[in-house]
Biopython code that builds the backbone (N, CA, C, O; Angstrom):
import numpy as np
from Bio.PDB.StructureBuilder import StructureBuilder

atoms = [
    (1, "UNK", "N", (6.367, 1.233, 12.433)),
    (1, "UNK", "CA", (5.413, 2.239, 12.881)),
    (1, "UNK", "C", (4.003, 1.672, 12.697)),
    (1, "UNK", "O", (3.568, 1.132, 11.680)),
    (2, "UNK", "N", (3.464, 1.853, 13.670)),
    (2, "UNK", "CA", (1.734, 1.223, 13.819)),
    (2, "UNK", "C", (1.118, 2.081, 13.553)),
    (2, "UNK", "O", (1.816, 3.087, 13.424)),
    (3, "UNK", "N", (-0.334, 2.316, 13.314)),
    (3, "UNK", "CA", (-1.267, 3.557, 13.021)),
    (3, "UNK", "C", (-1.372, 4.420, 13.983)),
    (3, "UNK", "O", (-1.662, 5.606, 13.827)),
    (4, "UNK", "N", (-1.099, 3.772, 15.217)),
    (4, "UNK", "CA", (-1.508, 5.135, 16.434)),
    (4, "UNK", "C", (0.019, 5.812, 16.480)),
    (4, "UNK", "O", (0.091, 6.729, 17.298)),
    (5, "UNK", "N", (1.441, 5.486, 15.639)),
    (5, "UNK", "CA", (2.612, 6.345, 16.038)),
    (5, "UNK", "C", (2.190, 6.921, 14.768)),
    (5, "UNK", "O", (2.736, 7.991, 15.040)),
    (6, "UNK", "N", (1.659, 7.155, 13.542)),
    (6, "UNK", "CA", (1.306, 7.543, 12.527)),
    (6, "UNK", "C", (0.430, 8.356, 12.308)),
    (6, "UNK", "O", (0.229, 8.932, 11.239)),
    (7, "UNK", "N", (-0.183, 8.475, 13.337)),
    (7, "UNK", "CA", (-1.997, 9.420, 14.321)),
    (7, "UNK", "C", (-1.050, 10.808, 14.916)),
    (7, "UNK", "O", (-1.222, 12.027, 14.897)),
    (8, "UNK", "N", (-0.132, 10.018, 15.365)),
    (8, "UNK", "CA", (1.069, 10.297, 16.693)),
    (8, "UNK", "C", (1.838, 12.138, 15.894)),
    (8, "UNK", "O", (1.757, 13.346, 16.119)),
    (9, "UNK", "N", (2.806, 10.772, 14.519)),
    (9, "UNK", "CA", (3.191, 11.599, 13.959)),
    (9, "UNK", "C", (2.747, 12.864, 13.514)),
    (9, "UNK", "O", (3.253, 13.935, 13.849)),
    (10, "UNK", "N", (1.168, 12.616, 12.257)),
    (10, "UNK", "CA", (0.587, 13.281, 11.566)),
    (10, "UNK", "C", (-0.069, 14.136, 12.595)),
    (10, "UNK", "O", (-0.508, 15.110, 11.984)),
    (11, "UNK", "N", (-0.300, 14.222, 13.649)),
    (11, "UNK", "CA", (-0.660, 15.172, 14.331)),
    (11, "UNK", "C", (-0.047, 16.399, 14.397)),
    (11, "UNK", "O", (-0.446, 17.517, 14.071)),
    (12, "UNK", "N", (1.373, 15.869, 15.045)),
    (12, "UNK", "CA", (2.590, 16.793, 15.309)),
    (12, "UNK", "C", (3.109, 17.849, 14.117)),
    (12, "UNK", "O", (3.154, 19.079, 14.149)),
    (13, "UNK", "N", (3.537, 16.786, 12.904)),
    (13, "UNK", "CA", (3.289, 17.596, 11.884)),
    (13, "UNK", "C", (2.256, 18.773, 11.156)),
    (13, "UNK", "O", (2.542, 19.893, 10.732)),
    (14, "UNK", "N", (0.991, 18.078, 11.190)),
    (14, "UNK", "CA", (-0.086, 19.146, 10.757)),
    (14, "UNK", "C", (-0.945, 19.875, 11.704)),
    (14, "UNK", "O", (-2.087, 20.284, 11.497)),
    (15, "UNK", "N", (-0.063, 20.005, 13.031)),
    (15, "UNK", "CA", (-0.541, 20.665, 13.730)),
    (15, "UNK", "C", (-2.274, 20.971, 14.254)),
    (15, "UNK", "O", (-3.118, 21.852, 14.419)),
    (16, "UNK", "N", (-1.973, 19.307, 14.361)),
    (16, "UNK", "CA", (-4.194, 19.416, 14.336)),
    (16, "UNK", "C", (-4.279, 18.144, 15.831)),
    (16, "UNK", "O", (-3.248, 17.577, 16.195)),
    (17, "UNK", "N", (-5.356, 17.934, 16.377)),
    (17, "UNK", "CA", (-5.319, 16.631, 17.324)),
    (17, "UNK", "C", (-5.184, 15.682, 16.935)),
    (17, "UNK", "O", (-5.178, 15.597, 15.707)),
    (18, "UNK", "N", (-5.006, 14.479, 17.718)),
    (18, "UNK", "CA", (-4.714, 13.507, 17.228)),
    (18, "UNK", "C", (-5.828, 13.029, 16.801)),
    (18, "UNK", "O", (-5.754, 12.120, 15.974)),
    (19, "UNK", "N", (-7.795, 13.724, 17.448)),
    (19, "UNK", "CA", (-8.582, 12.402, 16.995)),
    (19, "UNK", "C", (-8.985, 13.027, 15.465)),
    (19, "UNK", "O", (-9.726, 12.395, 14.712)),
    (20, "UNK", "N", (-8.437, 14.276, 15.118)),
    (20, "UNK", "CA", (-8.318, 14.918, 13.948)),
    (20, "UNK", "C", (-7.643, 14.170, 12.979)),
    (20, "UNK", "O", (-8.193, 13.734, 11.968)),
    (21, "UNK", "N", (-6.393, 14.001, 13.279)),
    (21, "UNK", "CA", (-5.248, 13.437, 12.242)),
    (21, "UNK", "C", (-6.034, 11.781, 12.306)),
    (21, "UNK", "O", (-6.451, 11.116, 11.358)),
    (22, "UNK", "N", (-6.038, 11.561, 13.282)),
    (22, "UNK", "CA", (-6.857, 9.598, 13.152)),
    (22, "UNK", "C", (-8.139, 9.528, 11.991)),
    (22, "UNK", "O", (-8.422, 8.577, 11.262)),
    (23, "UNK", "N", (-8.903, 11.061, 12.098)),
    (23, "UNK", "CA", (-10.154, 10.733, 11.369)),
    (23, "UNK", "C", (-9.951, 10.903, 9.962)),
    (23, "UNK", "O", (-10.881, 10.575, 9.226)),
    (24, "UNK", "N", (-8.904, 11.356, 9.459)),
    (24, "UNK", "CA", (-8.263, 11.814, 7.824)),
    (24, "UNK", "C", (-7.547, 10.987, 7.963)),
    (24, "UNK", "O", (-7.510, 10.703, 6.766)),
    (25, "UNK", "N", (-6.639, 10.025, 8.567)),
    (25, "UNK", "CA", (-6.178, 8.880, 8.258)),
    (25, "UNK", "C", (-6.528, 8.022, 7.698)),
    (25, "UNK", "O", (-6.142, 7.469, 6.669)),
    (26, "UNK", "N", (-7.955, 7.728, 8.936)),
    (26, "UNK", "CA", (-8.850, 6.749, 8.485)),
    (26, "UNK", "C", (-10.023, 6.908, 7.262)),
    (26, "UNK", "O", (-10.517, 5.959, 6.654)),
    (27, "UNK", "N", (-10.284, 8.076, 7.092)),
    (27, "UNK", "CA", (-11.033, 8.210, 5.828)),
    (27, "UNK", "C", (-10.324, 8.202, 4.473)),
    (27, "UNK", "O", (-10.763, 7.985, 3.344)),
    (28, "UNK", "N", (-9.088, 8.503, 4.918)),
    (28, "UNK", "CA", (-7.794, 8.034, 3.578)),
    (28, "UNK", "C", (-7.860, 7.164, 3.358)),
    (28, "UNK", "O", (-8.314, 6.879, 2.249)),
    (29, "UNK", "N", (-7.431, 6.088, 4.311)),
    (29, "UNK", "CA", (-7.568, 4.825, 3.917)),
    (29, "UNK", "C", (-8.549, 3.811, 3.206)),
    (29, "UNK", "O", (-8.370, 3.055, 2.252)),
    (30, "UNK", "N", (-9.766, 4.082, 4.088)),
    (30, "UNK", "CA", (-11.166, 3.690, 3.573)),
    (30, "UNK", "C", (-11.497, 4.087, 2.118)),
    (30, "UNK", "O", (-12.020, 3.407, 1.234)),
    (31, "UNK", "N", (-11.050, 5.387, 2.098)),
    (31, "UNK", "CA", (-11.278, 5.825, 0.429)),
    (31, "UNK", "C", (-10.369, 5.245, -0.725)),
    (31, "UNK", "O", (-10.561, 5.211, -1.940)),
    (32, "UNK", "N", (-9.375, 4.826, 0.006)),
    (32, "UNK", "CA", (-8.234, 4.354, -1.226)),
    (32, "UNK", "C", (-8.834, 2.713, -1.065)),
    (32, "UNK", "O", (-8.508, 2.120, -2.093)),
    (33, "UNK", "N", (-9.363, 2.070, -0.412)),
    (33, "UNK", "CA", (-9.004, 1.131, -0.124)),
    (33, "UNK", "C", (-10.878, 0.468, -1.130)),
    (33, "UNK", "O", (-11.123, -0.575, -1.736)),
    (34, "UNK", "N", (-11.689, 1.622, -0.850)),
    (34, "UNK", "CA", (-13.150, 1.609, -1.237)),
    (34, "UNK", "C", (-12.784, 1.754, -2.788)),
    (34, "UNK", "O", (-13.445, 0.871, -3.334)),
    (35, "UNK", "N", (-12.190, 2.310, -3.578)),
    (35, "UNK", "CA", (-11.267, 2.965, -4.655)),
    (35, "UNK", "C", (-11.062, 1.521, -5.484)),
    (35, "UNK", "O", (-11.640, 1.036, -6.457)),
    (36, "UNK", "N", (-10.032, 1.097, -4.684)),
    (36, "UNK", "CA", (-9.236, 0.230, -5.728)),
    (36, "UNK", "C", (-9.982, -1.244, -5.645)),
    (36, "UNK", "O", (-9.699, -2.184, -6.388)),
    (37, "UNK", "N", (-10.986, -1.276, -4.606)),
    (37, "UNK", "CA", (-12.024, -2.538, -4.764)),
    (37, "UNK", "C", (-13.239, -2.423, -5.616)),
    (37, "UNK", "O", (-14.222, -3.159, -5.536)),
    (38, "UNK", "N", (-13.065, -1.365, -6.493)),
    (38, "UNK", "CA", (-13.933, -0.896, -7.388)),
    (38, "UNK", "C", (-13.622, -1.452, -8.483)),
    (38, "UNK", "O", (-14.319, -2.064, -9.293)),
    (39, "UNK", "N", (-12.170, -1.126, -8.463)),
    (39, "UNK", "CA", (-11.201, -1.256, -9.742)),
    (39, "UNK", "C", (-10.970, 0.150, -10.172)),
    (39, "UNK", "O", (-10.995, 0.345, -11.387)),
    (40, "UNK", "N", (-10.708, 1.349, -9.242)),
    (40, "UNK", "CA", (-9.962, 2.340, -9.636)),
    (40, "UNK", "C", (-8.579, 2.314, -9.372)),
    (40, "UNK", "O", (-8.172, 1.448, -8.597)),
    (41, "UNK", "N", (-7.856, 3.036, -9.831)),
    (41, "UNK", "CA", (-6.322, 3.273, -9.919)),
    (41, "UNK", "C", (-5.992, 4.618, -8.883)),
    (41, "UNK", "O", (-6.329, 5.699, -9.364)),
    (42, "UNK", "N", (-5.427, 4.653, -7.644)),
    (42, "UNK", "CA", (-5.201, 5.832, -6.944)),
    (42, "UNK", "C", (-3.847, 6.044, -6.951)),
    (42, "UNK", "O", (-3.007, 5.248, -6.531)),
    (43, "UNK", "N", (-3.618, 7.240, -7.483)),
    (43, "UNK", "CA", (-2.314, 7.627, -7.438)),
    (43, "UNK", "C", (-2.003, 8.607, -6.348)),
    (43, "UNK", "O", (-3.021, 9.091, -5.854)),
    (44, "UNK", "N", (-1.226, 8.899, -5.999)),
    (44, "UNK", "CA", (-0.867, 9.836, -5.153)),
    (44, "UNK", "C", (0.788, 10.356, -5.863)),
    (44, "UNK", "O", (1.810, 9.669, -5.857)),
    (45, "UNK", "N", (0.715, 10.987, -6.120)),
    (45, "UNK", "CA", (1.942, 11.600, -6.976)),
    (45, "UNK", "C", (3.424, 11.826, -6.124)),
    (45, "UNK", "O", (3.444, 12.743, -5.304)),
    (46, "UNK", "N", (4.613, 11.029, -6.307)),
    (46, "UNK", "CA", (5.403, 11.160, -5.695)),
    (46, "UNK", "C", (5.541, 10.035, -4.873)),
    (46, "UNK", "O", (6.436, 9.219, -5.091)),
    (47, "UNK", "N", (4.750, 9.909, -3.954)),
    (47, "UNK", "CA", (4.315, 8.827, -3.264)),
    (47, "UNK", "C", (4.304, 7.381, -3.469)),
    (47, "UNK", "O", (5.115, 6.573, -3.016)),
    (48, "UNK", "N", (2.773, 7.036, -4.579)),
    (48, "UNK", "CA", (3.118, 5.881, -5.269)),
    (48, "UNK", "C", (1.482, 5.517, -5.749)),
    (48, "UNK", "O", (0.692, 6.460, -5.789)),
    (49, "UNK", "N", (1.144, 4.532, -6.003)),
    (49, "UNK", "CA", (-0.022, 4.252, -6.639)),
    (49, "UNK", "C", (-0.807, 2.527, -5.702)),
    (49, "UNK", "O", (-0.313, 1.533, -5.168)),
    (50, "UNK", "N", (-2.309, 3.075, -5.987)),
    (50, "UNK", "CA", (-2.922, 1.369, -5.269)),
    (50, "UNK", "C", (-3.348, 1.341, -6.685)),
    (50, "UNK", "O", (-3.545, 2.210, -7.534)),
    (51, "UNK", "N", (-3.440, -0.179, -6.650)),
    (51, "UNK", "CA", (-4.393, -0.216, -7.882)),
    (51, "UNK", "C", (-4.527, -2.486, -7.678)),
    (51, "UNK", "O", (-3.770, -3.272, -7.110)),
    (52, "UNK", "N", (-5.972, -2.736, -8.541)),
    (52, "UNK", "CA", (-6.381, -3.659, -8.399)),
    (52, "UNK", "C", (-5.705, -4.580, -9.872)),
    (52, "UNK", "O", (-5.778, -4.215, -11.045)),
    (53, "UNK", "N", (-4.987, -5.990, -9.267)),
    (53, "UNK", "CA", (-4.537, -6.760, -10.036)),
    (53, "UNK", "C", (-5.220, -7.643, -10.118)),
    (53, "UNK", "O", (-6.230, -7.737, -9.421)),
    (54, "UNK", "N", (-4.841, -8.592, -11.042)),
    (54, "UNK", "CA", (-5.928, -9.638, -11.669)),
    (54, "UNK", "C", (-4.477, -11.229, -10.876)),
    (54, "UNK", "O", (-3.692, -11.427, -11.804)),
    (55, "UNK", "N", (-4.274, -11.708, -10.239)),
    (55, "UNK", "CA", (-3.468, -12.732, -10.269)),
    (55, "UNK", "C", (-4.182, -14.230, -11.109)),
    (55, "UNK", "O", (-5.234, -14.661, -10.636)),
    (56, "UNK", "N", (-3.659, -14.845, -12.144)),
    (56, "UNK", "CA", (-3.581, -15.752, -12.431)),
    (56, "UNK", "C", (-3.980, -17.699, -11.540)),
    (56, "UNK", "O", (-3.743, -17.941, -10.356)),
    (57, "UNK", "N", (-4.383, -18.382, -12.211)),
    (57, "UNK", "CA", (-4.739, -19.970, -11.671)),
    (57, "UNK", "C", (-3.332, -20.096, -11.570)),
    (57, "UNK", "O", (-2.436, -19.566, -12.226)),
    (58, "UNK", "N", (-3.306, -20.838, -10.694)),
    (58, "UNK", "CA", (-1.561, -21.473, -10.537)),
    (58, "UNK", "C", (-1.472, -22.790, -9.542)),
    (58, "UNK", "O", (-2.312, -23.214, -8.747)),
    (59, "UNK", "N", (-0.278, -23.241, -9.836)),
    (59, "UNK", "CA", (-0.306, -24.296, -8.902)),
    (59, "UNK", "C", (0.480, -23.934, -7.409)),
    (59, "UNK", "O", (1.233, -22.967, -7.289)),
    (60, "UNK", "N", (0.206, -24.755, -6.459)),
    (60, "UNK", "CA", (1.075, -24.953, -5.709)),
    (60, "UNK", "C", (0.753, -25.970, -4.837)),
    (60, "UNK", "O", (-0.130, -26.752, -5.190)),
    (61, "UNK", "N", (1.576, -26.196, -3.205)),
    (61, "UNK", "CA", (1.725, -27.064, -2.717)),
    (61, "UNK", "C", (0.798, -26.714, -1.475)),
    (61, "UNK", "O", (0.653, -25.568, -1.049)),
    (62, "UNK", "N", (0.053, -28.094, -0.833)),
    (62, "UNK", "CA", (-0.418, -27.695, 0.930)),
    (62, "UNK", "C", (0.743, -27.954, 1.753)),
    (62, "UNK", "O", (1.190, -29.100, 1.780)),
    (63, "UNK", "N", (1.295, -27.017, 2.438)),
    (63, "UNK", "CA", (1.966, -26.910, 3.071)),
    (63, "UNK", "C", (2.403, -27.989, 4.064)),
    (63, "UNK", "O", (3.532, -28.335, 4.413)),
    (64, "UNK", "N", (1.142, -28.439, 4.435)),
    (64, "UNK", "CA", (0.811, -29.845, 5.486)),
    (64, "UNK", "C", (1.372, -31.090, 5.278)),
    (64, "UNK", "O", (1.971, -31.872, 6.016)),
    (65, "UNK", "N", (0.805, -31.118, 3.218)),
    (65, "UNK", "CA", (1.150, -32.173, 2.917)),
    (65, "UNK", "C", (1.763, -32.513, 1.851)),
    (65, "UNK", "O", (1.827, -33.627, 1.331)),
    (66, "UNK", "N", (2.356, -31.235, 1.427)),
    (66, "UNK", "CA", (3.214, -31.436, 0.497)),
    (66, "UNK", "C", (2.528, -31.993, -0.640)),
    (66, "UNK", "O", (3.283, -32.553, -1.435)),
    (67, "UNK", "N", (1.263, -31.992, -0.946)),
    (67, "UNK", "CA", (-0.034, -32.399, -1.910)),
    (67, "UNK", "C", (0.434, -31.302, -2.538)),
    (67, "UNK", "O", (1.052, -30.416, -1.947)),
    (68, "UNK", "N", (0.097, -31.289, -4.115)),
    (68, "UNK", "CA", (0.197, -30.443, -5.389)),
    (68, "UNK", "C", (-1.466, -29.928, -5.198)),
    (68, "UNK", "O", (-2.279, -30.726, -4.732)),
    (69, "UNK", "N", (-1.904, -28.466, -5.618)),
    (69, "UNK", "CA", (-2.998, -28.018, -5.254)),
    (69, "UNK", "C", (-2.975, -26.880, -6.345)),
    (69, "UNK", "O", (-2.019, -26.176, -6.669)),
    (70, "UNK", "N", (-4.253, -26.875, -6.826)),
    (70, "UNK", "CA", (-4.405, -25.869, -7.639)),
    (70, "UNK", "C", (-5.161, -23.983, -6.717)),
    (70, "UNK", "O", (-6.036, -23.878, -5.858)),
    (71, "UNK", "N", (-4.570, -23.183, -7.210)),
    (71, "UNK", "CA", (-5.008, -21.965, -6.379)),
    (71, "UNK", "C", (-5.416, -21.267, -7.516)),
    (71, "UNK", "O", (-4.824, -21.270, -8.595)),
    (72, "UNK", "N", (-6.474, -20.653, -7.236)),
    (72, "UNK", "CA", (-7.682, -20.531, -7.834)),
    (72, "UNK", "C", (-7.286, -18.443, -8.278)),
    (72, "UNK", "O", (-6.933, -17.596, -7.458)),
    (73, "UNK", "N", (-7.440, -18.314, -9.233)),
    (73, "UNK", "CA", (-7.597, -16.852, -9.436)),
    (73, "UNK", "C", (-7.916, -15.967, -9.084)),
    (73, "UNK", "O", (-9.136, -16.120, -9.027)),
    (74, "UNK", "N", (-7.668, -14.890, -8.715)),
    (74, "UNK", "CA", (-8.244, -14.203, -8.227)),
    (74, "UNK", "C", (-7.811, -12.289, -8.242)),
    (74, "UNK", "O", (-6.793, -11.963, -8.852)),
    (75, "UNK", "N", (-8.593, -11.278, -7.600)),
    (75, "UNK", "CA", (-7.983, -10.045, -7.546)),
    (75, "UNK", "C", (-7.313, -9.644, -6.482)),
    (75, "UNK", "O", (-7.822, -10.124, -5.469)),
    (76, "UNK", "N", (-6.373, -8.960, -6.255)),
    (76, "UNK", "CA", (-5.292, -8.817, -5.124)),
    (76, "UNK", "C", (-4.788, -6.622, -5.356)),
    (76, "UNK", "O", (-4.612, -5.955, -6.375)),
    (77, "UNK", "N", (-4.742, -6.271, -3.977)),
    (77, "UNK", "CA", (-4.292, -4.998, -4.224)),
    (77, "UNK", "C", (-2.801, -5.322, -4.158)),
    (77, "UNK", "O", (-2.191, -6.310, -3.751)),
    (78, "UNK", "N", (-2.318, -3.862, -4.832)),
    (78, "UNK", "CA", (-1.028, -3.896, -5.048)),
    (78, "UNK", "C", (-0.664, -2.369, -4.980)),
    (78, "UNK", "O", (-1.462, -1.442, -5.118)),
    (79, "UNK", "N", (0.775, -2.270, -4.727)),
    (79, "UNK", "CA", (0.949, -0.846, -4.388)),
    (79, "UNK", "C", (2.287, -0.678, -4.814)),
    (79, "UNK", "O", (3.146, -1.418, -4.335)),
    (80, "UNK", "N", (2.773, 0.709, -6.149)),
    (80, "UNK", "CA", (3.872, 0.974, -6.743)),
    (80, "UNK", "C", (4.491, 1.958, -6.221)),
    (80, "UNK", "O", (3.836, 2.986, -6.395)),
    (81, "UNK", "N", (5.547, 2.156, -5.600)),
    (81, "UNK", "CA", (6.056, 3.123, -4.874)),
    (81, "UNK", "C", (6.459, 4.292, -6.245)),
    (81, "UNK", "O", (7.281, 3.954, -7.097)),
    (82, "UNK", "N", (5.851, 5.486, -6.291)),
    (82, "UNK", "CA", (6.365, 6.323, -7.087)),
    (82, "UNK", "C", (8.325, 6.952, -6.827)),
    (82, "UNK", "O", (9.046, 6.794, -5.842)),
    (83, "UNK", "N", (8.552, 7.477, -7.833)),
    (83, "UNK", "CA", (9.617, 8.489, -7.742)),
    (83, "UNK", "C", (10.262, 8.645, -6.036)),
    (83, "UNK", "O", (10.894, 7.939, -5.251)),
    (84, "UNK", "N", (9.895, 9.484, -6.051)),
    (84, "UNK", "CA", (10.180, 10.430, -4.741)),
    (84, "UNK", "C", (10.331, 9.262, -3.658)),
    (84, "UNK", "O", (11.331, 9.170, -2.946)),
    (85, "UNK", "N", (9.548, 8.622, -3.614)),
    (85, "UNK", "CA", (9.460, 7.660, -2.220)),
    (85, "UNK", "C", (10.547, 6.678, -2.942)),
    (85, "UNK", "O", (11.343, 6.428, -2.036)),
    (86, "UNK", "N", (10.845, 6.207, -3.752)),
    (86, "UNK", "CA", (11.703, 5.142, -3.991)),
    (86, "UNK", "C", (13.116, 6.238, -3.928)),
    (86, "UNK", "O", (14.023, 5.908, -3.163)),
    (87, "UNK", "N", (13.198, 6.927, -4.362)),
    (87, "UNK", "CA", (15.072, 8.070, -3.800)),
    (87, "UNK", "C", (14.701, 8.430, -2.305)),
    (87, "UNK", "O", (15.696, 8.892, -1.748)),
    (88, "UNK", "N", (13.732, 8.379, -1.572)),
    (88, "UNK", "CA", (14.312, 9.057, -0.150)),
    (88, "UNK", "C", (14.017, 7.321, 0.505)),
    (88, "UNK", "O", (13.919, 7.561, 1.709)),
    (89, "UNK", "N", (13.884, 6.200, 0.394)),
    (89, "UNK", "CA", (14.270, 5.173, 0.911)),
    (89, "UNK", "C", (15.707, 4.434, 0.100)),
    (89, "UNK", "O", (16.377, 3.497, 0.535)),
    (90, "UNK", "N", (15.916, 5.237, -1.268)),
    (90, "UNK", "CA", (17.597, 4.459, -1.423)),
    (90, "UNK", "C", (17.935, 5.380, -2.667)),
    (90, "UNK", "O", (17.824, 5.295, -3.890)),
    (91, "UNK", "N", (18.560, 6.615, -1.431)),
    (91, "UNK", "CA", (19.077, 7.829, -2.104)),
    (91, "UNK", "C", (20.289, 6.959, -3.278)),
    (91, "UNK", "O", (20.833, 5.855, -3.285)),
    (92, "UNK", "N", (20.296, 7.950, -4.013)),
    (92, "UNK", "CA", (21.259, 8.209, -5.639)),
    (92, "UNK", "C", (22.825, 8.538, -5.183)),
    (92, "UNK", "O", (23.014, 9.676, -4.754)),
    (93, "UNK", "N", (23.925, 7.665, -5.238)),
    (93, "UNK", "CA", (24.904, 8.369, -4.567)),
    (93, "UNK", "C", (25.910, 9.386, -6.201)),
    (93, "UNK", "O", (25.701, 9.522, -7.406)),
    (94, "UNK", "N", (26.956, 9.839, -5.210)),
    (94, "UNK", "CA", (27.327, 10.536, -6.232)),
    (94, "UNK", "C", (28.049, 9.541, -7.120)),
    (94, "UNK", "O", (28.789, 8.670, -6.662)),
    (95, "UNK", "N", (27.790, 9.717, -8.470)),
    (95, "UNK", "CA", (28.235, 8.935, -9.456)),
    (95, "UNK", "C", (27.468, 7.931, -10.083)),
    (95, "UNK", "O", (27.845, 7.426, -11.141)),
    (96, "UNK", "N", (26.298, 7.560, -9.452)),
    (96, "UNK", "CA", (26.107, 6.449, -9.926)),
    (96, "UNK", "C", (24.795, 6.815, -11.183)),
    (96, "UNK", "O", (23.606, 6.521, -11.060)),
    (97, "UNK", "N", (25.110, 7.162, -11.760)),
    (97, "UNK", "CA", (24.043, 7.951, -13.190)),
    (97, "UNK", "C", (24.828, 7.410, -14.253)),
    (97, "UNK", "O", (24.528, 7.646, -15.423)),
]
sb = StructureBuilder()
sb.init_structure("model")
sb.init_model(0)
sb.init_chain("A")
sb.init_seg("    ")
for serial, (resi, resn, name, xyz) in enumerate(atoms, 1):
    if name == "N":
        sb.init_residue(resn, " ", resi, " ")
    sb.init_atom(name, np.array(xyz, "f"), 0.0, 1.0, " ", f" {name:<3s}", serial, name[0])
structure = sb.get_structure()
């Protein structure tokens, strides 16, 4: 699903236009995204969480040339799927508790 079947969707659902549902999309996004380049933590409950990681110096390889290369540290977003969203992409069957 691309952003405009997601415009598409959220329309249908919340019963609003689409350049309605596009403009709370997009200010969602921008805000979570303005958020966690701050270094805030956004949760959305159920859902799941953004939040800003620290990744580590490390090594690796250029692809090209198979040269050993050092990659440099840096911050990276990351995103934890809460509860709810992790059981309705790989429901609990019976028994398995």
């Amino acid at each position: 699903m691309n952003k405009g079947e997601l415009v598409d969707k959220v329309a249908q659902k919340a019963t609003v236009t689409k350049k309605q549902a596009d403009a709370v999309i997009t200010a969602a996004i921008e805000t979570i995204m303005e958020a966690v380049s701050e270094g805030d933590k956004v949760t959305l409950v159920g859902f799941g969480s953004f939040e800003r990681r620290h990744r580590k110096e490390r090594e690796g390889r250029n692809p090209k040339t198979g040269e050993k290369m050092e990659i440099p540290e840096t911050m990276v977003p990351a995103f934890s799927a809460g509860k709810l969203f992790k059981e309705k992409v790989a429901p609990k069957k019976a028994g398995d508790e």
